[in-house]
C-alpha positions as CSV (number, residue, x, y, z in Angstrom):
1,X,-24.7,112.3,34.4
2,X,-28.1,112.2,35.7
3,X,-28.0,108.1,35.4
4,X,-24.6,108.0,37.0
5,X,-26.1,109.8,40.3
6,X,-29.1,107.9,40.5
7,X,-26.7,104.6,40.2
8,X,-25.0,106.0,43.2
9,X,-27.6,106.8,45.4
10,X,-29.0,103.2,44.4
11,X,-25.6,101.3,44.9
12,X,-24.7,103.7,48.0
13,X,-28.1,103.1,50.1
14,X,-28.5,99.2,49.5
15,X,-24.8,98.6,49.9
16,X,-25.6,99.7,53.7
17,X,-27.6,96.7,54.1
18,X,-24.9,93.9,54.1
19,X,-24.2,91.8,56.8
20,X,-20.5,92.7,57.0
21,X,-21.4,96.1,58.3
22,X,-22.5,97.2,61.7
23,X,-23.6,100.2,62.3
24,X,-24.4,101.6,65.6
25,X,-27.1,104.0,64.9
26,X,-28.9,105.5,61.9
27,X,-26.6,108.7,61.5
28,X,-23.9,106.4,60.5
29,X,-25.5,104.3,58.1
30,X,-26.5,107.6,56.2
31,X,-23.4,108.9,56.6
32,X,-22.5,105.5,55.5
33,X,-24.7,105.4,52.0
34,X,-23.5,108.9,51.2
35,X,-19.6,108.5,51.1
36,X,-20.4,105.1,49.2
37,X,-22.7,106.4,46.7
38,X,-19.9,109.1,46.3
39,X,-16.8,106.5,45.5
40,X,-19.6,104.9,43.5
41,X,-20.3,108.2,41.4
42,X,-16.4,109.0,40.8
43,X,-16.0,105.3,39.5
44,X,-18.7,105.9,37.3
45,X,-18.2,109.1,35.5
46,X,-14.4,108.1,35.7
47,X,-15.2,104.7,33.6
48,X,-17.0,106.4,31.4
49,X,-15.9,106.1,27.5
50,X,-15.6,108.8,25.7
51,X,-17.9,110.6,23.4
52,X,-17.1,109.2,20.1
53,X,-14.2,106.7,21.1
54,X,-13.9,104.0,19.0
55,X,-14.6,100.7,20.2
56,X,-12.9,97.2,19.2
């Protein structure tokens, strides 16, 4: 769980930085980083295998 956040927060602050976005000020790119690092969290702990799944 702890890795899965700090994935986020990683994934959710640099994805701020690509040229395809403009932000107009600083309070949207955080606002920005935050709801992406939170679509990043859910895809992570959603993807997730299970503990103990078999794997083929």
């Amino acid at each position: 769980m702890k890795r899965n956040a700090i994935l986020s927060i990683i994934i959710g602050s640099l994805a701020t930085y690509l040229p395809f976005w403009e932000w107009s000020g600083r309070f949207q790119q955080i606002t920005g980083a935050v709801v992406i690092a939170m679509l990043v969290f859910y895809f992570l702990v959603g993807t997730e295998k299970a503990p103990g799944a078999a794997t083929h």
